[in-house]
C-alpha positions in Angstrom: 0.0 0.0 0.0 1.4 3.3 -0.7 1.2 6.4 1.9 1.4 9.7 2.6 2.7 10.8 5.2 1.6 14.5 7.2 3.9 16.3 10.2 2.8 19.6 11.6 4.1 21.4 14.3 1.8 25.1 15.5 4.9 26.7 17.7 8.0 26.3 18.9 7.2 25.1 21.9 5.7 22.3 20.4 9.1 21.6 18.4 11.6 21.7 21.7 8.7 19.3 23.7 9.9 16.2 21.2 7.4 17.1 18.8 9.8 18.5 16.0 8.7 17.3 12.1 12.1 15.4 12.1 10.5 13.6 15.2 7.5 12.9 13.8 8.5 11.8 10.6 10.7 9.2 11.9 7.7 7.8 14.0 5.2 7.8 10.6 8.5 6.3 8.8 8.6 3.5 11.3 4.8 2.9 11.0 5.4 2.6 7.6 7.8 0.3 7.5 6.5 -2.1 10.2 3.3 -2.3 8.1 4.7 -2.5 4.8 3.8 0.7 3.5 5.6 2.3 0.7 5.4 6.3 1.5 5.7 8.0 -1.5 6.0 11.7 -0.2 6.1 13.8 2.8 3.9 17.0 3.2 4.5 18.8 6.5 3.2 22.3 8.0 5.1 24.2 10.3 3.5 26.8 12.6 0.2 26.3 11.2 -2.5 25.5 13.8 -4.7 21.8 13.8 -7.9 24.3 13.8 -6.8 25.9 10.6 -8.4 23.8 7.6 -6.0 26.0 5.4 -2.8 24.4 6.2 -1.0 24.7 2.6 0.5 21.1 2.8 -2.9 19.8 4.2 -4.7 21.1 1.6 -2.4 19.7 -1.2 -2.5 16.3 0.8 -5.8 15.9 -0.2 -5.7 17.7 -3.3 -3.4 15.2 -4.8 -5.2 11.7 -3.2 -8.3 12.9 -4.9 -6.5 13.0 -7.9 -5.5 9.7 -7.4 -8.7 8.4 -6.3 
């Protein structure tokens, strides 16, 4: 199965508490691999908040899956 993978950090905080993009794309990586998931790209947002729908690499996420679909 191929995947996409998504990382989004709001604030910096949020990237010195563990929760950097590097952080969390080695986690989704891991998922990945343990599952046998082929990730075919990466789309990350940084300092854009979760309640924002118009997170730029959100929105191309799912702009380019529905493209797929």
């Amino acid at each position: 199965m191929k995947v996409a993978l998504y990382a989004r950090v709001s604030s910096d905080q949020q990237t010195e508490k563990n929760n950097s993009i590097p952080s969390q794309l080695r986690l989704l990586h891991k998922y990945a691999e343990d599952h046998n998931m082929e990730v075919f790209k990466e789309y990350i947002d940084e300092g854009e908040s979760a309640l924002s729908i118009n997170r730029p690499a959100f929105l191309e996420m799912i702009f380019e899956t529905k493209k797929q679909i």
